[in-house]
C-alpha positions as CSV (number, residue, x, y, z in Angstrom):
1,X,14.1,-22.4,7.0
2,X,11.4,-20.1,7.7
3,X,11.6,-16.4,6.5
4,X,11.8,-14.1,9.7
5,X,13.2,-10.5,9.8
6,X,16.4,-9.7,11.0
7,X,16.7,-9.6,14.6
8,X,17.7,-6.0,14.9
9,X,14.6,-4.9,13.7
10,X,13.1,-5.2,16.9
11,X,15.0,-2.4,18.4
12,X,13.4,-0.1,15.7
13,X,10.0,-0.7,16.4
14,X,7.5,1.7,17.6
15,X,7.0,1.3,20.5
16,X,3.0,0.3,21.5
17,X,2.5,3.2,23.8
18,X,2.9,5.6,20.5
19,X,-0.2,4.0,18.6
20,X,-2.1,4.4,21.8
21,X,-1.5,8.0,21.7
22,X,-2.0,8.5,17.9
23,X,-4.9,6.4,18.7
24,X,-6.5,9.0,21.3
25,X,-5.2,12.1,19.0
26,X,-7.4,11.6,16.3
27,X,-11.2,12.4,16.4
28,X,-13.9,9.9,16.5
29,X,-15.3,11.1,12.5
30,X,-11.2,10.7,11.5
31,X,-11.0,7.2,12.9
32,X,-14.8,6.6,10.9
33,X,-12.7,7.4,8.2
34,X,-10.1,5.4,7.9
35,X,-12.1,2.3,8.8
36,X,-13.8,3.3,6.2
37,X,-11.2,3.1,4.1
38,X,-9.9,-0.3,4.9
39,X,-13.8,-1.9,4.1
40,X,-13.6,0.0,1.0
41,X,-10.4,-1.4,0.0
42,X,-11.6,-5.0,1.2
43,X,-14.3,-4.7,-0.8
44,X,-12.5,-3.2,-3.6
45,X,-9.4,-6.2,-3.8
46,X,-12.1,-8.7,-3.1
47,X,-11.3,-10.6,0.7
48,X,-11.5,-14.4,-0.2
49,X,-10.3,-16.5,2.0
50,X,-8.4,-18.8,-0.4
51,X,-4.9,-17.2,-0.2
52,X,-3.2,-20.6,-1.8
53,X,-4.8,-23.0,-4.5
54,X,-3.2,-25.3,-6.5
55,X,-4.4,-26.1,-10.6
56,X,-3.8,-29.0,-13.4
57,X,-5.2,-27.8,-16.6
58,X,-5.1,-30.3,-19.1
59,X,-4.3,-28.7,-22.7
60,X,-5.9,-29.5,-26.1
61,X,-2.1,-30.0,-27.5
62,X,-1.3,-32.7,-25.0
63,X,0.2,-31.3,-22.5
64,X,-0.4,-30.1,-18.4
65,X,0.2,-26.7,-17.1
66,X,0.1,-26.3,-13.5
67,X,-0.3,-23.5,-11.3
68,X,0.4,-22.5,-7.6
69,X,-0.4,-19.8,-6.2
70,X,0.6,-18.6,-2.7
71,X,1.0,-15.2,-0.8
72,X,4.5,-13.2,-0.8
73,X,7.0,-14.4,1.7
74,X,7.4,-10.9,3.0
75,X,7.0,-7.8,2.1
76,X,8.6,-4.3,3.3
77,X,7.0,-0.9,2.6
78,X,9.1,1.9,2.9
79,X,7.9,5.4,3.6
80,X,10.3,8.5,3.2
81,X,9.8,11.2,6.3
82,X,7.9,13.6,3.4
83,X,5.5,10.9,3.4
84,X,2.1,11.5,6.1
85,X,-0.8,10.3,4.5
86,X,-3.0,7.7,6.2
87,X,-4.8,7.1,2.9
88,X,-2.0,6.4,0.7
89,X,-0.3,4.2,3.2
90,X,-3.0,1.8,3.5
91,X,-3.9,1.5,-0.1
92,X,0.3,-0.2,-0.2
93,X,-0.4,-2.1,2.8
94,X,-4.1,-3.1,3.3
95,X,-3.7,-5.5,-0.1
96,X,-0.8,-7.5,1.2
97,X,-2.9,-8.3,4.4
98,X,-5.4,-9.2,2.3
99,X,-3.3,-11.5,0.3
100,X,-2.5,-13.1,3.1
101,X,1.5,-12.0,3.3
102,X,2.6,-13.3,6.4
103,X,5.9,-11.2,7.1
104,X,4.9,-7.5,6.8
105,X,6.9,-4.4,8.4
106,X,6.1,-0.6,7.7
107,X,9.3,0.8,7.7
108,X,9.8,5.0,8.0
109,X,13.4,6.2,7.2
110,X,14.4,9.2,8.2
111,X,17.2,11.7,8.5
112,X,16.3,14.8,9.9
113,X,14.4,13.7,12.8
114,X,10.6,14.6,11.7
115,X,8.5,13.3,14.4
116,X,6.2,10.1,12.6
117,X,2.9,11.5,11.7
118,X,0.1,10.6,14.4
119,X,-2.4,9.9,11.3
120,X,-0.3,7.1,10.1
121,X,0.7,5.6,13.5
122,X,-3.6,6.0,13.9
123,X,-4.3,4.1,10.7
124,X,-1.4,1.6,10.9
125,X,-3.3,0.8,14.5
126,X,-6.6,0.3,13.2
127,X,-5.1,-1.7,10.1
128,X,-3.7,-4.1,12.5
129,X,-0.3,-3.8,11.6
130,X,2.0,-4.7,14.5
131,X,5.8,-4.1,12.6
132,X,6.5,-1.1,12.2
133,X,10.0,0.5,12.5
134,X,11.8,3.7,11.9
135,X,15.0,4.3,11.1
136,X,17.8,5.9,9.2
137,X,19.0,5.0,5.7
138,X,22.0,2.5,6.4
139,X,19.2,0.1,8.9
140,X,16.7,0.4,6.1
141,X,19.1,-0.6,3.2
142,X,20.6,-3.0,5.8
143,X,16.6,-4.6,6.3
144,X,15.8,-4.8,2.5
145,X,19.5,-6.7,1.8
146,X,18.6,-9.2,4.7
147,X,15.0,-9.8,3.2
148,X,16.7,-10.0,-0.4
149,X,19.1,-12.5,0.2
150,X,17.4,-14.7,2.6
151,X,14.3,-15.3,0.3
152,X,13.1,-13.9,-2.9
153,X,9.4,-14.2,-3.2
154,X,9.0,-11.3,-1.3
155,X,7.7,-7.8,-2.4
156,X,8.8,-4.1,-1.8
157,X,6.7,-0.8,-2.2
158,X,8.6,2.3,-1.7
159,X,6.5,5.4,-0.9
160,X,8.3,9.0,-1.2
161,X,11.2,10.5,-3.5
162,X,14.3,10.0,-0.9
163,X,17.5,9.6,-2.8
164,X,18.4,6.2,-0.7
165,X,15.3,4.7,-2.2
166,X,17.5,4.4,-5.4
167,X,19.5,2.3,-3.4
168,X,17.0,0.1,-2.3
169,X,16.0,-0.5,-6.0
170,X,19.8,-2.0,-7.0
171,X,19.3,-4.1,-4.5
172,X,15.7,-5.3,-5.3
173,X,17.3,-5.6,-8.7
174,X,20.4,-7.9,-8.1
175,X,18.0,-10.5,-6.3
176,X,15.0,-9.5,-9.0
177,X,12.7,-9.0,-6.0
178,X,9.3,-7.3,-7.6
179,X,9.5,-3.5,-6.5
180,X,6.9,-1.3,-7.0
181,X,7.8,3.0,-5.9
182,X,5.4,6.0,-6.0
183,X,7.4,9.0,-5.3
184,X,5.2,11.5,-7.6
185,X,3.8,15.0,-5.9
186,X,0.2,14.3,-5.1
187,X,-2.6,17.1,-6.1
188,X,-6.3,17.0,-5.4
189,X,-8.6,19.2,-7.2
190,X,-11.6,19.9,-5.2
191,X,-14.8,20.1,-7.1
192,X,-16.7,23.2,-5.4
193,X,-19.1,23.6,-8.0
194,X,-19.9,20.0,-7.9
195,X,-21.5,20.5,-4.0
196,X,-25.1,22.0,-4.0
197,X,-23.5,24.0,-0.3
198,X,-20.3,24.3,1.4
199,X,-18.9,21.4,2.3
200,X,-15.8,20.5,4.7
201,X,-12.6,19.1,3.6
202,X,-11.5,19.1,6.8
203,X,-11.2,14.9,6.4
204,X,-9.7,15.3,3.1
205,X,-6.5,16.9,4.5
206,X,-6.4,14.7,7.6
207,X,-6.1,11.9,4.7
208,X,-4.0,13.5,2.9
209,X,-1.8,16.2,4.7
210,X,0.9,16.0,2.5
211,X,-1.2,16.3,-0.7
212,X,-1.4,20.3,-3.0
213,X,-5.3,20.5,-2.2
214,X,-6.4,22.7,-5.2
215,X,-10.4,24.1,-5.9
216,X,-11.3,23.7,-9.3
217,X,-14.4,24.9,-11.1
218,X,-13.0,24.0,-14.4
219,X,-12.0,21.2,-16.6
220,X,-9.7,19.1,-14.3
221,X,-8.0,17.1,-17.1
222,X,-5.8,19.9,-17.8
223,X,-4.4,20.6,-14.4
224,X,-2.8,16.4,-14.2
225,X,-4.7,16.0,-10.8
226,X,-4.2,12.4,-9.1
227,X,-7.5,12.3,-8.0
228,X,-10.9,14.9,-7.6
229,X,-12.9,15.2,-4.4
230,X,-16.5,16.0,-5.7
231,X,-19.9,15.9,-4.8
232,X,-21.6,12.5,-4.9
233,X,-24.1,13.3,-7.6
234,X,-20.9,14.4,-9.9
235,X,-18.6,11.4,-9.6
236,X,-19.5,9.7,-12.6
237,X,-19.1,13.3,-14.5
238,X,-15.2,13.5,-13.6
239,X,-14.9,9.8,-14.2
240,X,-11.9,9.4,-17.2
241,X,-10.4,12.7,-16.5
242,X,-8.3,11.9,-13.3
243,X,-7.7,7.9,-12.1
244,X,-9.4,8.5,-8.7
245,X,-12.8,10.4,-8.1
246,X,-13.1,10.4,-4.4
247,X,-16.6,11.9,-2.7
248,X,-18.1,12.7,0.4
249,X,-17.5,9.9,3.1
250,X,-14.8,8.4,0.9
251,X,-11.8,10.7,1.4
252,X,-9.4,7.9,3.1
253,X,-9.6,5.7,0.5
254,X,-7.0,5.2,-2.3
255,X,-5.6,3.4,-5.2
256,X,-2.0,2.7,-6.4
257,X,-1.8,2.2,-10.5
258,X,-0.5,-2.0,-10.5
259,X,-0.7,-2.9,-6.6
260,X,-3.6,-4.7,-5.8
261,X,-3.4,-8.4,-4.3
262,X,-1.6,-9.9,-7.1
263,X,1.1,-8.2,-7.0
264,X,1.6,-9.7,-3.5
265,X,0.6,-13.1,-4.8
266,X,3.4,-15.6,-6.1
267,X,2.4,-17.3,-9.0
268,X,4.3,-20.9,-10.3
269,X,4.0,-22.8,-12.9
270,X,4.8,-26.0,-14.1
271,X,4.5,-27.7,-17.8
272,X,4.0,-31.5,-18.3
273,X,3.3,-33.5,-21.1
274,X,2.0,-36.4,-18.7
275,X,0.5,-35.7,-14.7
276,X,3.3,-34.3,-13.0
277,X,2.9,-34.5,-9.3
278,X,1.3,-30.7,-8.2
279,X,2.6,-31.2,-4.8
280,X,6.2,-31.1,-5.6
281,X,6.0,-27.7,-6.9
């Protein structure tokens, strides 16, 4: 049976008329920037086309291995209500497009009623992303139980430091569905000295409005920044002391330590000592 999400999900969605609006919200140079983003990201994860291939290796002791690969069956990514950056959102989701997952939903819990952030609604738009849902705690454990149990090749990222996120993990656990969670504060150290003028960050905090924008003129590896926003000319100055320099054009884009395509990429294997028949596997 094919994988599909539960059917109550469609009551959560977001509704299209809400990415049309956080569509028209955002200015022409913010939009720039989170296309930009996506390309980057492309580029960056590499966008072949072969999402599946099947090999036979023939080993010097005698034996076969064989390998499938194939995309995730699904994959949820969970953002807690603290969470509002387009950037960070897209460097979770953008790679399991790429791979080629075909079930993917966006799912914002909340409790307290914060309004979703018209950046990400913006940037899920341009991404392409048609599930998205919001909801409270119990429908979100409820979605990741359903995905869980029905099929277990699928892949979770959890975005924010909620409490029910803990939750989420047992259950990703019990059915040993990969998990991957970023709940750490995010600070930026902004290079001033780096630029030869004033320059705006007006699109870093649009990417990031959740993130502790800090200006540095010093050395940045003692402050544990996540990433430095500095002029082009100095990126390869601050490389090594933070694990993202980000510069002038490229303040949308980001990277999550271990999530790239692979992770969303199913890997089996198969050892023979004769010629085992691939397609079996």
């Amino acid at each position: 049976m094919a994988f599909a999400f539960p059917d109550q999900t469609d009551d959560l969605l977001v509704a299209d008329a809400a990415f049309a609006a956080a569509y028209d919200t955002c200015t022409a140079e913010e939009r720039a920037a989170v296309k930009t983003a996506i390309a980057r990201t492309a580029a960056a994860c590499g966008g072949a086309e072969d999402v599946s291939h099947q090999t036979r290796v023939r080993m010097r002791q005698g034996f076969s291995l064989y390998k499938v690969s194939r995309p995730a069956s699904w994959t949820v990514i969970l953002l807690d209500s603290t969470q509002a950056s387009p950037a960070r959102m897209l460097a979770a989701l953008v790679p399991a497009i790429l791979a080629g997952v075909p079930d993917i939903v966006v799912c914002r819990v909340v409790q307290d009623g914060t309004p979703f952030p018209q950046g990400l609604l913006a940037a899920l738009e341009l991404a392409g992303q048609e599930l998205v849902m919001e909801c409270g705690p119990k429908e979100a454990l409820s979605l990741v139980a359903h995905c869980c149990k029905t099929d277990t090749h699928g892949r979770l990222v959890l975005l924010g430091q909620d409490d029910i996120f803990g939750d989420v993990a047992h259950i990703a656990a019990e059915w040993d569905a990969p998990l991957l969670r970023y709940g750490a504060a995010i600070r930026i150290g902004i290079a001033a000295s780096s630029f030869a003028a004033p320059v705006s960050d007006a699109i870093l905090r649009f990417a990031h409005p959740d993130a502790d924008l800090t200006r540095v003129d010093v050395d940045i590896a003692q402050d544990a920044f996540s990433a430095v926003f500095c002029a082009e000319t100095a990126v390869q100055q601050y490389l090594g002391m933070t694990s993202l320099v980000l510069s002038p054009g490229n303040e949308a884009y980001w990277i999550w330590r271990g999530l790239s395509r692979s992770f969303f990429t199913e890997t089996i294997q198969g050892v023979s000592s004769g010629d085992a028949d691939i397609s079996a596997l």
